[in-house]
C-alpha positions in Angstrom: 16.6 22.1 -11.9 18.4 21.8 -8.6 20.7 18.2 -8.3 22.4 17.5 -5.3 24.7 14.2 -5.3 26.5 12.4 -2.8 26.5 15.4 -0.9 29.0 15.0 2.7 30.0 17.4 4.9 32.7 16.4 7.8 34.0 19.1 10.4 37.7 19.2 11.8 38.4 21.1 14.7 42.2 21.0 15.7 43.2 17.8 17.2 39.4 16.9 17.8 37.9 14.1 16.7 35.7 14.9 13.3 32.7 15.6 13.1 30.4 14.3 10.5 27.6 16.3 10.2 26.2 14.9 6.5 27.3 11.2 5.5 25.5 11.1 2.3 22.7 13.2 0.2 20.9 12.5 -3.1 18.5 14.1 -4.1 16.2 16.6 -7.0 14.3 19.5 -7.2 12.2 20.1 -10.0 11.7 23.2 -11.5 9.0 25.8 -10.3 8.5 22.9 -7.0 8.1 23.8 -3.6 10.2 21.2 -1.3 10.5 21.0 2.5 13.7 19.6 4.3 12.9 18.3 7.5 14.4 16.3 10.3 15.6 16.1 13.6 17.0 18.7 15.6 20.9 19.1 15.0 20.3 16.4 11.3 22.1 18.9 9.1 19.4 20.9 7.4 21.0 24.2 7.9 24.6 22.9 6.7 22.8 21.3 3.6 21.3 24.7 2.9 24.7 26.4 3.1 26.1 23.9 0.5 23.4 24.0 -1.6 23.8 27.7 -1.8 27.6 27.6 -2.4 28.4 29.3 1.0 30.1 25.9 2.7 32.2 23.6 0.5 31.0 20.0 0.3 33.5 17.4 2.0 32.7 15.4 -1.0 30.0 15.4 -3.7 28.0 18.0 -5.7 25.6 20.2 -6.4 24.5 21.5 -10.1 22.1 23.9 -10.4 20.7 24.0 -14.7 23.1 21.7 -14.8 26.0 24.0 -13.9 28.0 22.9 -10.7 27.7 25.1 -7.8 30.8 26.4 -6.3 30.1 29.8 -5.0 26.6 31.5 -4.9 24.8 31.3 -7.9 23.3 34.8 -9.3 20.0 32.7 -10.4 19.6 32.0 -6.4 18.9 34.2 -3.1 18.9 32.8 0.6 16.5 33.7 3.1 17.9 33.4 6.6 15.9 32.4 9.9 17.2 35.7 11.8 15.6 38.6 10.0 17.2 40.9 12.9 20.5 40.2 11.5 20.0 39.8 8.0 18.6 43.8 7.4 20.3 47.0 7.9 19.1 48.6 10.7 21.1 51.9 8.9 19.1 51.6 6.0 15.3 52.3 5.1 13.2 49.5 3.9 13.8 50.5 -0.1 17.4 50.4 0.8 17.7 47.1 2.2 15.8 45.7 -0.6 17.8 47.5 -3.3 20.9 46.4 -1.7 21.3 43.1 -3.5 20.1 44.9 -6.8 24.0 46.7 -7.1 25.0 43.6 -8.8 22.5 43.4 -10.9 23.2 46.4 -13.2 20.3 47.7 -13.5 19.0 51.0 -15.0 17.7 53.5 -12.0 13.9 53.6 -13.2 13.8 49.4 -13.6 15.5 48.9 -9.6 12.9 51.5 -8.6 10.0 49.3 -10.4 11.7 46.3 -9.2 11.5 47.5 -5.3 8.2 49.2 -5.7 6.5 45.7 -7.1 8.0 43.4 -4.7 7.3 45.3 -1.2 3.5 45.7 -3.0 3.9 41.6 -3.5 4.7 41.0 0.3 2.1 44.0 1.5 4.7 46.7 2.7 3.5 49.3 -0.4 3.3 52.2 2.4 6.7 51.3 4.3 9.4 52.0 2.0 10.7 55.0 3.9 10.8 53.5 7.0 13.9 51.4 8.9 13.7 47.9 10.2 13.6 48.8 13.8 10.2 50.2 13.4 8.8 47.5 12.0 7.3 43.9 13.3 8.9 40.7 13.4 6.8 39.5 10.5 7.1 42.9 8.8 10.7 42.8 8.7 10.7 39.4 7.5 8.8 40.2 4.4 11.0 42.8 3.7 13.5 39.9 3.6 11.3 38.1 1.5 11.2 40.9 -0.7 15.1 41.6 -1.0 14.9 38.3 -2.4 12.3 38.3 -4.7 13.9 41.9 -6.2 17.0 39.8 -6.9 14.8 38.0 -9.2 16.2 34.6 -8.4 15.2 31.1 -10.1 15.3 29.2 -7.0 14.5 30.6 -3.4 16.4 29.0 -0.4 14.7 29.8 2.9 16.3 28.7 6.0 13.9 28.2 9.0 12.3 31.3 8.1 9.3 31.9 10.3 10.6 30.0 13.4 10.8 33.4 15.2 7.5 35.0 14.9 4.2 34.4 16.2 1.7 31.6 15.0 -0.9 34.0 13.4 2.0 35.5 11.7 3.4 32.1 10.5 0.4 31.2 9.0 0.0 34.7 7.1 3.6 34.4 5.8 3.3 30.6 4.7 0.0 31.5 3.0 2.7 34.7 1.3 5.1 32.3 0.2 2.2 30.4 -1.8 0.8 33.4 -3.3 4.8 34.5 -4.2 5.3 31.2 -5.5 2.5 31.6 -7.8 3.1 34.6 -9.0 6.8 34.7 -9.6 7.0 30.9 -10.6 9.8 30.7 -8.4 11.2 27.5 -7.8 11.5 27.2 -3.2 13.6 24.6 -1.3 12.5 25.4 2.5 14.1 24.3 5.5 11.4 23.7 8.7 11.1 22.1 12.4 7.5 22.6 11.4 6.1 19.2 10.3 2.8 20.8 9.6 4.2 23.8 8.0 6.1 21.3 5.7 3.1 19.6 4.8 1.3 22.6 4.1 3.7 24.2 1.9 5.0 21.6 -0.2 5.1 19.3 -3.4 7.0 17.0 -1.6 8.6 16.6 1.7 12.4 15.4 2.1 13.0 13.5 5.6 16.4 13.3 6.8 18.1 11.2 9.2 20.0 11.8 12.5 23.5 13.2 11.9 25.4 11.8 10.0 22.9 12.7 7.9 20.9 10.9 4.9 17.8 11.3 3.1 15.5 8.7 5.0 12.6 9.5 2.3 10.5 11.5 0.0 7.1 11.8 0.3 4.7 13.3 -2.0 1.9 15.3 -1.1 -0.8 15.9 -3.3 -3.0 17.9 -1.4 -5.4 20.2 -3.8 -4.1 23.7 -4.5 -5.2 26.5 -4.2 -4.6 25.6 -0.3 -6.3 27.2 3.1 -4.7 27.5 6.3 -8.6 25.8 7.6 -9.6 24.2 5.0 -6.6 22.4 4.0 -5.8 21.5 7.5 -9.2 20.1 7.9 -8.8 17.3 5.4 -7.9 13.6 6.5 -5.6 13.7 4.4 -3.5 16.5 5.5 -3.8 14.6 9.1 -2.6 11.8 7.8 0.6 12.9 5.6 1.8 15.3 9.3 1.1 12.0 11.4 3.4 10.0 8.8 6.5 12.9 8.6 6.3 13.3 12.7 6.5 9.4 13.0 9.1 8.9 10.1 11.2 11.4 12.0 10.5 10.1 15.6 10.7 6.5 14.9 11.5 5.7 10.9 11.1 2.0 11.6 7.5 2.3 12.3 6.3 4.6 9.9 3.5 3.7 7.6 3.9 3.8 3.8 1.1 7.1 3.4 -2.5 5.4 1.4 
């Protein structure tokens, strides 16, 4: 579904010397798959995003999303940000923010107001429609996010770092949301984490980049048993095993261990 080739992305500031923040990318995403970037701090993954959603032009290379190169934002994608402060409208009321997107969309006033309704039901916010933002919790706000998103109606959900600002209890509830949204909607996800175990978690397959300049280092599968439990999953040797092999690929990709 989602191809990204050769991708490089160099930054010129004035006289400065350039700065190459991605050397070279290949990779797929397959339809309806979940897949976690990962890597080390300051490797890119936020710039590749960016691409990938047609908001930073590539130095070189492309991206084709159904085949169809990518060159602005797509209408069959939406991007959720790490920042959920800034990405809602304090100004606005929970429908409002959701509907926002939906202007674009054309759609009929009875089918946006199903469309909103369904989505903050999906992401448990049924009650909080009327409210703003502000009077809302971290995690709250960020499923409203997640909901904007999912109204939108999107083939293929970007998500940037999403839960890196709230609370582990909350993490966990939200990762567990995005499987159950996943599910449901048969949404295809490409998620960007620091989180080696929330990438393990989540995924089909994890995609380990290098240092900047950044390239993809490897792939690794992970065919942990779905339906998946925050305890139960977590509890398998398995599970222990794939996290130890992404945190030493990352930390030291010489001495990492082809996963059994």
């Amino acid at each position: 579904m989602l191809r990204v080739e050769n991708l490089r992305k160099v930054y010129q500031e004035g006289t400065k010397r350039a700065f190459e923040a991605c050397a070279d990318l290949t990779f797929e995403v397959k339809e309806r798959e979940l897949v976690c970037i990962v890597g080390p701090s300051g490797a890119g993954k936020t710039t590749l995003l960016k691409m990938i959603a047609g908001l930073l032009t590539p130095t070189s290379g492309v991206v084709y999303l159904d085949d169809e190169k990518v060159t602005g934002p797509p209408e069959k994608m939406a991007l959720v940000f790490q920042d959920y402060s800034r990405s809602l409208y304090p100004w606005m009321t929970v429908e409002e923010n959701v509907a926002f997107p939906l202007k674009h969309r054309k759609l009929g006033k009875a089918e946006t107001s199903e469309l909103i309704r369904d989505t903050l039901q999906s992401v448990g916010l049924a009650g909080a429609g009327k409210k703003y933002p502000w009077q809302l919790s971290g995690g709250m706000q960020q499923r409203v996010a997640i909901a904007r998103a999912l109204a939108y109606q999107p083939e293929i959900l970007l998500m940037d770092e999403p839960f890196a600002s709230v609370d582990a209890q909350t993490r966990a509830d939200l990762e567990d949301l995005v499987l159950e949204l996943r599910a449901r909607y048969g949404v295809t996800v490409v998620f960007v984490t620091h989180d080696i175990d929330e990438s393990v978690y989540l995924s089909d397959r994890v995609i380990v980049l290098t240092p900047s300049p950044t390239r993809v280092q490897e792939i690794v599968d992970v065919p942990l048993p779905r339906p998946r439990d925050q305890v139960e999953t977590k509890e398998l040797a398995e599970f222990s095993h794939l996290r130890a092999y992404v945190w030493r690929s990352i930390k030291r990709p010489e001495t990492a261990d082809v996963p059994a």
